[in-house]
N, CA, C and O atoms as a GROMACS GRO file, in nm:
protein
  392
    1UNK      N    1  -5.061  -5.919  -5.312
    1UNK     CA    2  -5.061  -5.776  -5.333
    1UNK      C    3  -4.918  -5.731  -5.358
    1UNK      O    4  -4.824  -5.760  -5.284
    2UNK      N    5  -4.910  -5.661  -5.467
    2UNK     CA    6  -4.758  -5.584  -5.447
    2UNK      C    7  -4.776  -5.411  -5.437
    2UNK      O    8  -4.868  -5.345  -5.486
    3UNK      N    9  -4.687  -5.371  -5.375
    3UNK     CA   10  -4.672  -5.219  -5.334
    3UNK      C   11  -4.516  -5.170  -5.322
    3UNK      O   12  -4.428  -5.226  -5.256
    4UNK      N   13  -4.503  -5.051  -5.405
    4UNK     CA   14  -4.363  -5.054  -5.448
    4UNK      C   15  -4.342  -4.887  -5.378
    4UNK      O   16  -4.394  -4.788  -5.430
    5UNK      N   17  -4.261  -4.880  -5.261
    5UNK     CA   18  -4.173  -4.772  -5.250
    5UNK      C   19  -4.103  -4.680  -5.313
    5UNK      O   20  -3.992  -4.705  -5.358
    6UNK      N   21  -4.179  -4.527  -5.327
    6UNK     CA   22  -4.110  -4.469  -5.422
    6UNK      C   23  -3.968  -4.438  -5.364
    6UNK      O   24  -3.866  -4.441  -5.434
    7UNK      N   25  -3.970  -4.410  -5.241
    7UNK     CA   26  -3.851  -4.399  -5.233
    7UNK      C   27  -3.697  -4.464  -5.253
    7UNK      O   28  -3.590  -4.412  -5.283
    8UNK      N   29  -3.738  -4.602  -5.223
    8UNK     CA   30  -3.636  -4.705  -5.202
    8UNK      C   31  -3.615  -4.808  -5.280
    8UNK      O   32  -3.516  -4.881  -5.281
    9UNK      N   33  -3.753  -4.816  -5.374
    9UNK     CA   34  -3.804  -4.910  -5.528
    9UNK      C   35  -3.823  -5.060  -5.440
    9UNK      O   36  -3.840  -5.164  -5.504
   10UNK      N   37  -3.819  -5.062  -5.318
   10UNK     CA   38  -3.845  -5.185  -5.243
   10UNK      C   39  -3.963  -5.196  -5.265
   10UNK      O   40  -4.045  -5.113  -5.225
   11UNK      N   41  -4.005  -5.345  -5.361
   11UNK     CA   42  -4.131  -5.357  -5.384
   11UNK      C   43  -4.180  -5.499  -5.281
   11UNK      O   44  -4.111  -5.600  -5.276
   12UNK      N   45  -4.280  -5.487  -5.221
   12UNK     CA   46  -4.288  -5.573  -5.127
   12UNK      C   47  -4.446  -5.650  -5.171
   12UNK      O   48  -4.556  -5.598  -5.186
   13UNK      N   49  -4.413  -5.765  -5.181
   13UNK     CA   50  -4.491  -5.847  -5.222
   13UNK      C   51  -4.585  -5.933  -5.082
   13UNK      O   52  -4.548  -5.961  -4.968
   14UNK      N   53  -4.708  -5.955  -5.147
   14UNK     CA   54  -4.828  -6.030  -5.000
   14UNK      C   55  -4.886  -6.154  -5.087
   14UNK      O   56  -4.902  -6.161  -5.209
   15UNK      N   57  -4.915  -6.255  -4.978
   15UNK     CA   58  -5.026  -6.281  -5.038
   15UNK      C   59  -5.090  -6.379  -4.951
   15UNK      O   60  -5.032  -6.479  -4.908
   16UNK      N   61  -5.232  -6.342  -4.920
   16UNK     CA   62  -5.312  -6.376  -4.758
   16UNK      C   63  -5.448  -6.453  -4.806
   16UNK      O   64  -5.525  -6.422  -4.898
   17UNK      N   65  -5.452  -6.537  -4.736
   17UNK     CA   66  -5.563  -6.633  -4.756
   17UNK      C   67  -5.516  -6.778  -4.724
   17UNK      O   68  -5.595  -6.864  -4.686
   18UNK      N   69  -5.367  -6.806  -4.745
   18UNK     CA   70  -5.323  -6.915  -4.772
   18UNK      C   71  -5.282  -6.990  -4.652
   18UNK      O   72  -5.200  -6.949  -4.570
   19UNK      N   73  -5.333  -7.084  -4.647
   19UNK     CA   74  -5.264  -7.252  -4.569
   19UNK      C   75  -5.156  -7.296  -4.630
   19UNK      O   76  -5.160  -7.370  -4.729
   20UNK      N   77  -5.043  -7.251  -4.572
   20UNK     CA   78  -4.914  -7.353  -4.632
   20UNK      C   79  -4.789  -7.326  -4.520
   20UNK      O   80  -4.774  -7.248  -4.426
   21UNK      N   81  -4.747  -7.382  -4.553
   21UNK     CA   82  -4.632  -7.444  -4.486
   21UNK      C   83  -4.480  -7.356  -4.530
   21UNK      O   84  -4.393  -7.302  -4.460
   22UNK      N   85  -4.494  -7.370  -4.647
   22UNK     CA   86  -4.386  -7.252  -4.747
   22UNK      C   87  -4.412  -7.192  -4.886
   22UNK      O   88  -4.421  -7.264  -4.985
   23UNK      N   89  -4.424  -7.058  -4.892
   23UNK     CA   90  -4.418  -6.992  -5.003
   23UNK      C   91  -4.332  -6.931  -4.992
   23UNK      O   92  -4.283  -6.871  -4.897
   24UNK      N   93  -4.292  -6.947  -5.148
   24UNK     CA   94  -4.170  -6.879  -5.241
   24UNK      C   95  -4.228  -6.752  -5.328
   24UNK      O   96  -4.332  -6.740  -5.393
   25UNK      N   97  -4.134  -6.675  -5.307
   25UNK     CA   98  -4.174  -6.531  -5.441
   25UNK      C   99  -4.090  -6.597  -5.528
   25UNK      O  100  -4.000  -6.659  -5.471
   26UNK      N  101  -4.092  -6.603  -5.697
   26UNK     CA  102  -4.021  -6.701  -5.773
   26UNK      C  103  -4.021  -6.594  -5.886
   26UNK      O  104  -4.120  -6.523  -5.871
   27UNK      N  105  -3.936  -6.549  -6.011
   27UNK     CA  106  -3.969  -6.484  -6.116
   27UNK      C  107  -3.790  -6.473  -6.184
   27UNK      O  108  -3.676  -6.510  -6.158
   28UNK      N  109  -3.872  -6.395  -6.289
   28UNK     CA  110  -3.738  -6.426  -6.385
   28UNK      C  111  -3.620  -6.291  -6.294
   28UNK      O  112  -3.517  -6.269  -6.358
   29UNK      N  113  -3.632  -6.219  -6.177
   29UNK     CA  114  -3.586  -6.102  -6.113
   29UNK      C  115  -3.510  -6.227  -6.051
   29UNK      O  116  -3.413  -6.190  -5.984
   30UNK      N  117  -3.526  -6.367  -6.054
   30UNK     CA  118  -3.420  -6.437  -5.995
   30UNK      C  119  -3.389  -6.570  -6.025
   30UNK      O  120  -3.341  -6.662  -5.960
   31UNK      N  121  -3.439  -6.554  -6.166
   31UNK     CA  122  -3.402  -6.681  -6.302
   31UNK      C  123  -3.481  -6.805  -6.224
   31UNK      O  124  -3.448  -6.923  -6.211
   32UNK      N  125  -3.562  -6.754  -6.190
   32UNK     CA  126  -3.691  -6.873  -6.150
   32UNK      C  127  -3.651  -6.937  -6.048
   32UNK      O  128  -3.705  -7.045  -6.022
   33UNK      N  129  -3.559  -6.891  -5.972
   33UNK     CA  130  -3.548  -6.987  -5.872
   33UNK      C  131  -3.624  -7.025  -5.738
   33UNK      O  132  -3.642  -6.944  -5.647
   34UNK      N  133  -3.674  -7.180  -5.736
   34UNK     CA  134  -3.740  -7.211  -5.633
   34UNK      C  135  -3.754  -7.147  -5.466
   34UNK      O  136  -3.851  -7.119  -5.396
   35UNK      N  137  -3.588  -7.139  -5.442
   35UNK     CA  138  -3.580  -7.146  -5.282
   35UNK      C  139  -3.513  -7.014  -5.251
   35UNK      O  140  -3.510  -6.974  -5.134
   36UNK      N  141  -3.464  -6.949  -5.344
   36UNK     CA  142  -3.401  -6.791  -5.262
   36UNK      C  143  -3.498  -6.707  -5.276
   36UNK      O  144  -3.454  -6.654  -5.378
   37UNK      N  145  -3.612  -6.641  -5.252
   37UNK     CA  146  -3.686  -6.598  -5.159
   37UNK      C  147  -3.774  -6.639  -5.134
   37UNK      O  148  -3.866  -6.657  -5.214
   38UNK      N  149  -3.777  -6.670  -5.007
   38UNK     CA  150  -3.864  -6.767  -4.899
   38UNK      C  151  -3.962  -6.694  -4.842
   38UNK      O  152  -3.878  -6.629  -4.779
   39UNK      N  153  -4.076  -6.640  -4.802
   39UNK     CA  154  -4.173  -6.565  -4.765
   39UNK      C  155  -4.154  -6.597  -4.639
   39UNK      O  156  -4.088  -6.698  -4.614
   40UNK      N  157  -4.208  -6.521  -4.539
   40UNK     CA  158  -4.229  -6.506  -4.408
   40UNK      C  159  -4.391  -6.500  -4.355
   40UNK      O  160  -4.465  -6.414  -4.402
   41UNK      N  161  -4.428  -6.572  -4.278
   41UNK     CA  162  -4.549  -6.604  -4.240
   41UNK      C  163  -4.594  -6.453  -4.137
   41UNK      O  164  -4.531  -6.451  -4.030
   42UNK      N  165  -4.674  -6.353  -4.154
   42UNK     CA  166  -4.687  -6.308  -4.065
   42UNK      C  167  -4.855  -6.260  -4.016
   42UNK      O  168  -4.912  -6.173  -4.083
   43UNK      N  169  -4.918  -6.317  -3.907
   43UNK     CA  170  -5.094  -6.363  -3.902
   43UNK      C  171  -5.112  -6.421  -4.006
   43UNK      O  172  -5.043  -6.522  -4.021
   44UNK      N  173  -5.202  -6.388  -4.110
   44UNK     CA  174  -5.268  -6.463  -4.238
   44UNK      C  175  -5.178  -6.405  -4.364
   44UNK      O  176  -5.195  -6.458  -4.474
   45UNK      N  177  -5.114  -6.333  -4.354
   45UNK     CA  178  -4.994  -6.271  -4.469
   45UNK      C  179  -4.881  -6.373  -4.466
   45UNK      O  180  -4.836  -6.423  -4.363
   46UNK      N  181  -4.825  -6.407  -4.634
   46UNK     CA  182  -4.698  -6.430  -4.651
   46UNK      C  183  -4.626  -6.295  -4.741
   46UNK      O  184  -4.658  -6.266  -4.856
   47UNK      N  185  -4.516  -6.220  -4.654
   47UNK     CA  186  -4.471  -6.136  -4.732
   47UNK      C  187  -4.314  -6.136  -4.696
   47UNK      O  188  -4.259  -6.166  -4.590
   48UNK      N  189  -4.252  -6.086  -4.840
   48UNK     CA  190  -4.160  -6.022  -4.851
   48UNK      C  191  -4.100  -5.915  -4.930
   48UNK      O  192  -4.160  -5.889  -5.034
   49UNK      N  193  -4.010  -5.858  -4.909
   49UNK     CA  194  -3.972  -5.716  -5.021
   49UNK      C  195  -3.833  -5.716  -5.091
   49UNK      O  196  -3.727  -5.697  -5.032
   50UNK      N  197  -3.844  -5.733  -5.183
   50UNK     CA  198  -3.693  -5.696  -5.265
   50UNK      C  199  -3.690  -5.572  -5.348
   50UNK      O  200  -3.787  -5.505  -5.382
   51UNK      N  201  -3.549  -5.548  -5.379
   51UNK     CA  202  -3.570  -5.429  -5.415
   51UNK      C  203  -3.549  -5.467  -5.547
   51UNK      O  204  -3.514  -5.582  -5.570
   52UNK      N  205  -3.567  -5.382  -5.643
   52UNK     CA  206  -3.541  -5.411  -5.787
   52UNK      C  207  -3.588  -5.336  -5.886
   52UNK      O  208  -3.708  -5.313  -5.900
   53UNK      N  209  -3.479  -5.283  -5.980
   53UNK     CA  210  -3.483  -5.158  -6.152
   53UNK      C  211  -3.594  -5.186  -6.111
   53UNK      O  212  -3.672  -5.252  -6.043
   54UNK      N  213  -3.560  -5.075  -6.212
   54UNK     CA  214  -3.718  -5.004  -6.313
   54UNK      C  215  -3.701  -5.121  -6.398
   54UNK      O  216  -3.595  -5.175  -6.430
   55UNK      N  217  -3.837  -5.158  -6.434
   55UNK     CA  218  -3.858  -5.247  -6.542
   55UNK      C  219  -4.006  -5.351  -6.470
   55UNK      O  220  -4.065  -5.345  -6.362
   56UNK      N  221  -4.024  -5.440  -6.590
   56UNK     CA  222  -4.155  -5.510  -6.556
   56UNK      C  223  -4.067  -5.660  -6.575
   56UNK      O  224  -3.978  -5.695  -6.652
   57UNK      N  225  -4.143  -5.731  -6.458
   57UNK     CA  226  -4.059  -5.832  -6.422
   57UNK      C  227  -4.192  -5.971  -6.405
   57UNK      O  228  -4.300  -5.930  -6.361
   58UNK      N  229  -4.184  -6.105  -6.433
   58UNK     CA  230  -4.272  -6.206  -6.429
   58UNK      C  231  -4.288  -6.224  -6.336
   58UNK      O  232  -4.251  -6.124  -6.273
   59UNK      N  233  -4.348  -6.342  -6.230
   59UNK     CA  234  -4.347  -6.360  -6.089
   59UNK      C  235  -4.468  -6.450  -6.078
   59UNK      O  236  -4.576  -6.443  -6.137
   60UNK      N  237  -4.414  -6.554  -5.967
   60UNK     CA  238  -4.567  -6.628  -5.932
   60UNK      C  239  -4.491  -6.660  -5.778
   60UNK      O  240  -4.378  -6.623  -5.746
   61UNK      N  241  -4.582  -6.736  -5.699
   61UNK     CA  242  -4.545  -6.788  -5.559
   61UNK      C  243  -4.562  -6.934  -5.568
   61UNK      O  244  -4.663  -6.991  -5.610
   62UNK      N  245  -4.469  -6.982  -5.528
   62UNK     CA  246  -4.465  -7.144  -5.519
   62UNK      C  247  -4.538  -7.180  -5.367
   62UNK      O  248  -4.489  -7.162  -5.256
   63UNK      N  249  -4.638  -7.221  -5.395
   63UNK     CA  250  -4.750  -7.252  -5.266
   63UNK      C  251  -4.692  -7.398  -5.184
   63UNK      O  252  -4.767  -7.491  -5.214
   64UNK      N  253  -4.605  -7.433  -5.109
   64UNK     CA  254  -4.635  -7.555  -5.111
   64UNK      C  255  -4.625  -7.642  -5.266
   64UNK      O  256  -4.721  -7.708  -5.305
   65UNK      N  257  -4.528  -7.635  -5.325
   65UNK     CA  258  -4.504  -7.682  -5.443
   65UNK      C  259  -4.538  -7.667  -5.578
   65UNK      O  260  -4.504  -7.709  -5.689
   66UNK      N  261  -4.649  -7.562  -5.506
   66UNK     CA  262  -4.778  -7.554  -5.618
   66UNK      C  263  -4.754  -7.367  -5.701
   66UNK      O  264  -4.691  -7.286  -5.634
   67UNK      N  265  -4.803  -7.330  -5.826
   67UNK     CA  266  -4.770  -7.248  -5.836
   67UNK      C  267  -4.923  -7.140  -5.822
   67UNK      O  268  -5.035  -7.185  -5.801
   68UNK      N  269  -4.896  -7.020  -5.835
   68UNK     CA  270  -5.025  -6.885  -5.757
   68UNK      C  271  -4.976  -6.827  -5.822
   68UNK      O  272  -4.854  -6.821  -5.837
   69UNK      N  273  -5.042  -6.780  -5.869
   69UNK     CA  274  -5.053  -6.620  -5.920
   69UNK      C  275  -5.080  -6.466  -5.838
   69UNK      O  276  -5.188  -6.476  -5.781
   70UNK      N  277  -5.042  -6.380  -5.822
   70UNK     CA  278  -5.066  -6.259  -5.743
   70UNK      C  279  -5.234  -6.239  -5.788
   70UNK      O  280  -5.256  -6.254  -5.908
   71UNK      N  281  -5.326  -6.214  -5.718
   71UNK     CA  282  -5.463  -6.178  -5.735
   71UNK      C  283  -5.450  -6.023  -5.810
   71UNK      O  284  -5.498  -5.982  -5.916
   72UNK      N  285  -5.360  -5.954  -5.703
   72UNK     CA  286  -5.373  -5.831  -5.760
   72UNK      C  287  -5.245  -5.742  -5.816
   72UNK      O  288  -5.211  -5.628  -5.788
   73UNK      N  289  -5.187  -5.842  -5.907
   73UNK     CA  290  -5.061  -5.827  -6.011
   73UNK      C  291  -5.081  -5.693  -6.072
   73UNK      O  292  -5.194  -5.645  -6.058
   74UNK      N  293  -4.979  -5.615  -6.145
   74UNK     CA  294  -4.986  -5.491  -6.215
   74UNK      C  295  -5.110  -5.595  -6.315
   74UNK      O  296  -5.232  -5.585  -6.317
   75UNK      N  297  -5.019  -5.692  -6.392
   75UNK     CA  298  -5.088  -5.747  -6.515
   75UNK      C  299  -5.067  -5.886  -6.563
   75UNK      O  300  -4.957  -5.930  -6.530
   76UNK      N  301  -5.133  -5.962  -6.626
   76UNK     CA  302  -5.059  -6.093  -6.636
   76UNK      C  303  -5.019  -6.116  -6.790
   76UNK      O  304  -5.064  -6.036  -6.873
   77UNK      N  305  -4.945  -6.211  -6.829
   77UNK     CA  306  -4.892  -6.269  -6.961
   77UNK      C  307  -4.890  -6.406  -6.978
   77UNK      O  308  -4.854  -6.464  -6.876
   78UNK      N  309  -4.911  -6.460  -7.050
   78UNK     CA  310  -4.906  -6.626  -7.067
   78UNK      C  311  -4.801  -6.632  -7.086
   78UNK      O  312  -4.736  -6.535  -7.125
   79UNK      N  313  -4.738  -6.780  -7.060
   79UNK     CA  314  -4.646  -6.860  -7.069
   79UNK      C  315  -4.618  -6.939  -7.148
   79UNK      O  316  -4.710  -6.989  -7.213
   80UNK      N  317  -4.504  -6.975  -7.169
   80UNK     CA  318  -4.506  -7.145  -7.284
   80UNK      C  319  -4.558  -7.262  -7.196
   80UNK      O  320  -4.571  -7.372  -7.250
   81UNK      N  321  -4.583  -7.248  -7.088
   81UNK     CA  322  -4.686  -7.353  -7.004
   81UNK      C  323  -4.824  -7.351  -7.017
   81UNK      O  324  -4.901  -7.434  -6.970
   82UNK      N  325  -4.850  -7.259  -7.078
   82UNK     CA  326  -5.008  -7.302  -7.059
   82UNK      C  327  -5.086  -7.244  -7.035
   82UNK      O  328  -5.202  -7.247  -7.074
   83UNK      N  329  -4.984  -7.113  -6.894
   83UNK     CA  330  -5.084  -7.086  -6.805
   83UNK      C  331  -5.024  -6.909  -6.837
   83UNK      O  332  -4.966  -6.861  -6.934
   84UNK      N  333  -5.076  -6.841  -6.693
   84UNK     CA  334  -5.016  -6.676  -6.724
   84UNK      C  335  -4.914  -6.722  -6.620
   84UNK      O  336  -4.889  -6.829  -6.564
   85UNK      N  337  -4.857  -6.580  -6.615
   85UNK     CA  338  -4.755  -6.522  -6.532
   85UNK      C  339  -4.797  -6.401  -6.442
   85UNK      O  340  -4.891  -6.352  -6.504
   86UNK      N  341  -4.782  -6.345  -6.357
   86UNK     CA  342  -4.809  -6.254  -6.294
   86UNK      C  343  -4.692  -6.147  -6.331
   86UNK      O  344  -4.582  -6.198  -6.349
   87UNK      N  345  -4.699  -6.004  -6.345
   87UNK     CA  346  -4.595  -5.924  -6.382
   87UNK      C  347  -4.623  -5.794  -6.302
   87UNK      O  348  -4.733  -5.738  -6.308
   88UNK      N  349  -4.504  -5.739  -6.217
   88UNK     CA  350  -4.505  -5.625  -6.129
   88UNK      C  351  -4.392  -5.512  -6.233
   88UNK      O  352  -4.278  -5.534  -6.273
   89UNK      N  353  -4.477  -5.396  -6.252
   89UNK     CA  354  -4.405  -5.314  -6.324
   89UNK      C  355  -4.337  -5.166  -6.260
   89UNK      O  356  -4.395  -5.058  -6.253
   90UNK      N  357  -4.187  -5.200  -6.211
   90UNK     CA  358  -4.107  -5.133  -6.128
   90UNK      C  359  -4.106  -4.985  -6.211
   90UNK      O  360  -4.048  -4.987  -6.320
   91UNK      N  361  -4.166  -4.858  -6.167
   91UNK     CA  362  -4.132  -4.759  -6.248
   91UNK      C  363  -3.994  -4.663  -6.235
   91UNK      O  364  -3.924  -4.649  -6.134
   92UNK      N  365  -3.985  -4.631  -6.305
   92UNK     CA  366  -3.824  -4.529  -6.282
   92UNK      C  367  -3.776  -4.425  -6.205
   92UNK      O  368  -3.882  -4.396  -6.148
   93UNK      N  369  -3.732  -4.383  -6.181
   93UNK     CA  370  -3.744  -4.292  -6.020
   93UNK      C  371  -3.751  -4.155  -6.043
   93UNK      O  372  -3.673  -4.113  -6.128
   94UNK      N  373  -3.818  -4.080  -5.993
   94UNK     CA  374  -3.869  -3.924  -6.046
   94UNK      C  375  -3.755  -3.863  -6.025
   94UNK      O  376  -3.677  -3.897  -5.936
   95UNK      N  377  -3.736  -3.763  -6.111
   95UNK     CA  378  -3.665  -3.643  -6.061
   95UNK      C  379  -3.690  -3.543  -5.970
   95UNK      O  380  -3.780  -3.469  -6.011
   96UNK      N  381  -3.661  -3.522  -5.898
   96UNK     CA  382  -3.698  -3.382  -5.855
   96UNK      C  383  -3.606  -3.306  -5.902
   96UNK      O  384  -3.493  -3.347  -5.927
   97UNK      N  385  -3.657  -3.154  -5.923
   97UNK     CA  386  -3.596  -3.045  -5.963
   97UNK      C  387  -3.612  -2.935  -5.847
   97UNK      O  388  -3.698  -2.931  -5.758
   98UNK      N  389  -3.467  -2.814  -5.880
   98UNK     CA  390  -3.449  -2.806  -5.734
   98UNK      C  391  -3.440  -2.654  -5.758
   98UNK      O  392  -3.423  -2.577  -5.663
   0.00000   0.00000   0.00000
């Protein structure tokens, strides 16, 4: 699941069902890298929140080595792999007028 803070654009990412040992949030918001954000086990939830622009960004979770897709992603896109991508689309921050 992702859910994005209007206030703070901290978008905080879930994802519950899973048996594992370690999941990664992975996407191009951090040039794909495997191991810098590490999820946190909490009951049947792995979550964490980063903050991050406005903009629409790729993303999958490395399961235990394995890659996941968000169930309930803004939207998905294929890849040159084969497969999709999961994509969370950060919106821009309102104005208020005063």
């Amino acid at each position: 699941m992702v859910q994005i803070s209007d206030r703070t654009k901290k978008v905080s990412f879930s994802l519950s069902g899973v048996q594992a040992r370690d999941v990664y949030l992975v996407g191009d918001f951090n040039r794909w890298n495997r191991t810098k954000h590490r999820m946190r086990k909490e009951k049947e939830n792995w979550k964490i929140s980063v903050k991050l622009p406005a903009g629409e960004y790729k993303f999958k979770y490395l399961v235990d080595g394995n890659w996941v897709n968000d169930p309930s992603a803004h939207k998905y896109v294929g890849n040159p792999y084969g497969s999709d991508d999961s994509v969370v689309v950060v919106p821009t921050a309102k104005r208020t007028r005063k």
